[in-house]
N, C-alpha and C positions, 0 to 999 in steps of 0.2 A: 504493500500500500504506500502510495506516495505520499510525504509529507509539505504541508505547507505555514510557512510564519507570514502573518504578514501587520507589519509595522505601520501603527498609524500616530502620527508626529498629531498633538492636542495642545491647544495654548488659549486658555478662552475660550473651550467649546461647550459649555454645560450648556447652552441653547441648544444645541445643534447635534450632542452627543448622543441623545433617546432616538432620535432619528436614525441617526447613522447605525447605533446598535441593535435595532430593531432589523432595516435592510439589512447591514452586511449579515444578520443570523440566515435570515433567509436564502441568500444564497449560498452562505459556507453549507446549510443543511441540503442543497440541493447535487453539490458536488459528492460525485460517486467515486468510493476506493479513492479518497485524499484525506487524511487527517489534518485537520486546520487549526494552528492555536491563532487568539488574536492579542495580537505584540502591541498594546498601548503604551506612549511614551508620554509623560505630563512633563512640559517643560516650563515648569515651572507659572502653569496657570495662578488668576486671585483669584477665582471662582469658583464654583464647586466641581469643576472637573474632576480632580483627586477622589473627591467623596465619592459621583457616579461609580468611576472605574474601582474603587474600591468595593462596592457591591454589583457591581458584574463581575467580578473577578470570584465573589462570594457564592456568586448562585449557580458560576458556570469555570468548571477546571481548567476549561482551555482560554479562559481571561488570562494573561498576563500583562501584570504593568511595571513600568517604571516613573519614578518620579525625582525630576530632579531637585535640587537645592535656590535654585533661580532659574530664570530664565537666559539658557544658553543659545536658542534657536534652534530653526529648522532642522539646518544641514548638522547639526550636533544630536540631535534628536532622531534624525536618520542613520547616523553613525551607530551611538548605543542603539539602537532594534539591530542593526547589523551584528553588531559585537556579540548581545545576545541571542540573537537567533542559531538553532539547531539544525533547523529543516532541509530539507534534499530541495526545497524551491522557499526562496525570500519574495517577499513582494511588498510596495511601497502602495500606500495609499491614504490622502486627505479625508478629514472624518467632517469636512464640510460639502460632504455630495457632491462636490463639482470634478470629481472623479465619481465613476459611476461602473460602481458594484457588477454589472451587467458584465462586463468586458473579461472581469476575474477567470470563467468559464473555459473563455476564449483563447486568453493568454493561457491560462495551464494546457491546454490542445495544443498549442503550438511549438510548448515545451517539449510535449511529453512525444507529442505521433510526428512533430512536423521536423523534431532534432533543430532548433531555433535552440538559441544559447539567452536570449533575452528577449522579452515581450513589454513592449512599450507603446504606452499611447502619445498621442501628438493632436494638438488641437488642428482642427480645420479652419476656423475661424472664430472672430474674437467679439463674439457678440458680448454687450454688457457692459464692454470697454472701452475707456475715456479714448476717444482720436488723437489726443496724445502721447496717451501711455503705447499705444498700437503702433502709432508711428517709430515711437524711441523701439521697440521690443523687434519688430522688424529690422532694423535699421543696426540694432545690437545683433543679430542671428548672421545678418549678413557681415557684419564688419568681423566677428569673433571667429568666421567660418575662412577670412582670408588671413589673419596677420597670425592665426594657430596653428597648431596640428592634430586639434582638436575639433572634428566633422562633428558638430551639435548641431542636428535635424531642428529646419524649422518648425515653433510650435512645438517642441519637447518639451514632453511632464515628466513629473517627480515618479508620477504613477507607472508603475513597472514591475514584472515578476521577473526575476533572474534566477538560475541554477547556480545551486552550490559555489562551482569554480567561480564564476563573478562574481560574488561576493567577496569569497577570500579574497582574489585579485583588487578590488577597488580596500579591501580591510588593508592588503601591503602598501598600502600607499598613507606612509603616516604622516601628511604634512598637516599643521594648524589649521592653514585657511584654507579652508574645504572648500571648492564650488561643485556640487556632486555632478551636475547636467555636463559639465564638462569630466571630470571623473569617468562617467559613464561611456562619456564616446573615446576616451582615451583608451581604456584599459581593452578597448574593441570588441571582437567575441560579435556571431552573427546574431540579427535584431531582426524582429520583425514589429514593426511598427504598425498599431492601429490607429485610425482615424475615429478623432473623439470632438463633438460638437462640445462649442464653451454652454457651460448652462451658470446660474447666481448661485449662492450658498444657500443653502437651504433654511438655516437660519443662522442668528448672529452676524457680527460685522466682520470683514477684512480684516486682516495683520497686514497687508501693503499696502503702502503709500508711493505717492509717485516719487520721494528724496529714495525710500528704500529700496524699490526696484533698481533706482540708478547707483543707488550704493551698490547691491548683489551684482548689477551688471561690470560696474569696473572692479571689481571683485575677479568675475569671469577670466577679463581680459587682462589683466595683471597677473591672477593665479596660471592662465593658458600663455604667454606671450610676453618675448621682451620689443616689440615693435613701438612700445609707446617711448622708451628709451632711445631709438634707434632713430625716432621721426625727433627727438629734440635732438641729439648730434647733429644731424641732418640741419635741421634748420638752424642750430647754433652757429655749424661751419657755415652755411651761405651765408648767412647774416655779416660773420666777420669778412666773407670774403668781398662781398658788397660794400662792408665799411673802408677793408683797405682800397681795392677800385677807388670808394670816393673820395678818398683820402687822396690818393696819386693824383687824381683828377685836381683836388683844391690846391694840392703844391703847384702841379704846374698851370696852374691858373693863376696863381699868385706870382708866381714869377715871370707868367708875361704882361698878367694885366696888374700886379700888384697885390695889396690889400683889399679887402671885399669885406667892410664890415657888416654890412647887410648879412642876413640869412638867421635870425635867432630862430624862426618856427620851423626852419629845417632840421636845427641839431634840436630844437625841442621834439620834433615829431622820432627826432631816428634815436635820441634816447631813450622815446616812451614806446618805441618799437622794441628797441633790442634790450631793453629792461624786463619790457614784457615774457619775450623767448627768456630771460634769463628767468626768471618767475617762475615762467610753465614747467620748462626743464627743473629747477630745482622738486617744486611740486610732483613734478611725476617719479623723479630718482627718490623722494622722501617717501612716496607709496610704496616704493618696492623696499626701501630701506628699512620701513616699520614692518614691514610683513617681514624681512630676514629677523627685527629684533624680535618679534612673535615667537619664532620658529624656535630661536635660541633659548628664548627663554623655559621651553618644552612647558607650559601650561597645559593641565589636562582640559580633554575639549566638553567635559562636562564632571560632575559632582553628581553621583545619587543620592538623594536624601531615604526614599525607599523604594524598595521594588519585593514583588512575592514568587522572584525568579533564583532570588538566589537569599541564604540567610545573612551574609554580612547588608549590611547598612554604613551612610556615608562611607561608598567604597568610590575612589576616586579612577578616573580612567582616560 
């Protein structure tokens, strides 16, 4: 009999959580010859998250939760399910229904008959969202797709069942700052991706906002690629080389025509140009520079406060 975990990352879902556990029951009960525990992670919700999964976990032995000490996020939250998960198939899934239960079925078939290494969904389109978040998310898919070596499918979700070996493979990968969508298309392994229609949460509000998406996006493309270092070289050296040009140009303008004291808004404009470049470039070399001081510092990527997976508590990881 085939077994299955699968990991659902909760932060603020006590609206939304009786729904989702009511659905996902129903179709873990529909799935034939697969044993399913369901892997809840509290990351560190104020609401009564904890309490709910505390009694589902009561009424039914294949609850399992964890809970952290605060809130570490998402991609932290996906890591521990990973770390604790058993099963011969992991799988990833939002407990605010806008991944949909229905697809679960589908993905384990293409595990299990179709020899697929990874089953993942992928939005078709982005109903419900703002024209600007849609433009930036686009516009991220394409840019991250050229300056990496990380192929992250347009419209990739979290949501996803993987066999065993993906897992371990994405677990060898101990850096800090985690961006797992790129993780996932790194560490390769054949994918069959389904097509998943955007739908609203079913209840409760978002955790993104428009600053945070664009925080997780340069996230992405800092954890995937040094190209952003590469374009301020770039433009540092044109910049000087521009400056020398006009520099040779002003001597020997000066020595035919003289003195020229006219021109203050040209060395104003080409100071606050090439101050600018100086700025950017430092700015971006200081991203990457805090992510190595992260790394050094080895901070664990989460804090259990408790879990009914295992008997230590505050076990750090």
């Amino acid at each position: 009999m085939a077994s299955l975990d699968l990991i659902i990352p909760c932060y603020n879902e006590e609206e939304v959580l009786p729904l989702f556990y009511s659905t996902i029951q129903k179709t873990v009960q529909n799935l034939v010859n697969c044993q399913v525990r369901l892997l809840f992670v509290n990351d560190g919700s104020r609401d009564g998250t904890l309490r709910l999964l505390q009694s589902y976990a009561a009424e039914n032995e294949q609850v399992k939760y964890i809970s952290f000490s605060r809130n570490f996020g998402k991609e932290a939250a996906m890591l521990a399910g990973m770390r604790m998960s058993s099963a011969e198939y992991v799988g990833i899934i939002d407990a605010d229904l806008q991944h949909s239960p229905d697809l679960i079925p589908k993905m384990l078939k293409a595990l299990i008959e179709e020899d697929y290494d990874i089953a993942a969904a992928k939005r078709v389109d982005r109903k419900g969202e703002g024209k600007v978040i849609s433009g930036f998310s686009a516009l991220f898919y394409k840019m991250i797709n050229r300056i990496s070596d990380a192929n992250i499918e347009d419209g990739a979700q979290d949501f996803r069942i993987m066999k065993r070996k993906v897992v371990d493979a994405v677990l060898d990968m101990p850096e800090y700052n985690r961006f797992s969508k790129g993780i996932f298309s790194w560490v390769g392994f054949r994918t069959k991706w389904f097509p998943h229609e955007n739908s609203k949460r079913a209840a409760g509000k978002t955790k993104w906002s428009f600053w945070k998406l664009l925080s997780y996006a340069v996230d992405g493309i800092i954890n995937f690629s040094t190209v952003p270092m590469k374009v301020s070289f770039i433009c540092g050296s044109f910049s000087s080389f521009v400056g020398i040009i006009y520099a040779a140009y002003i001597f020997v303008r000066t020595l035919i025509y003289g003195s020229d004291v006219p021109g203050y808004p040209s060395i104003i404009c080409a100071v606050l140009v090439i101050g600018g470049f100086i700025l950017l470039s430092l700015g971006i070399l200081g991203e990457y520079i805090s992510r190595i001081y992260m790394e050094v510092k080895q901070r664990p990527n989460y804090i259990i406060d408790e879990t009914n997976i295992l008997p230590e508590k505050h076990q750090k990881n």
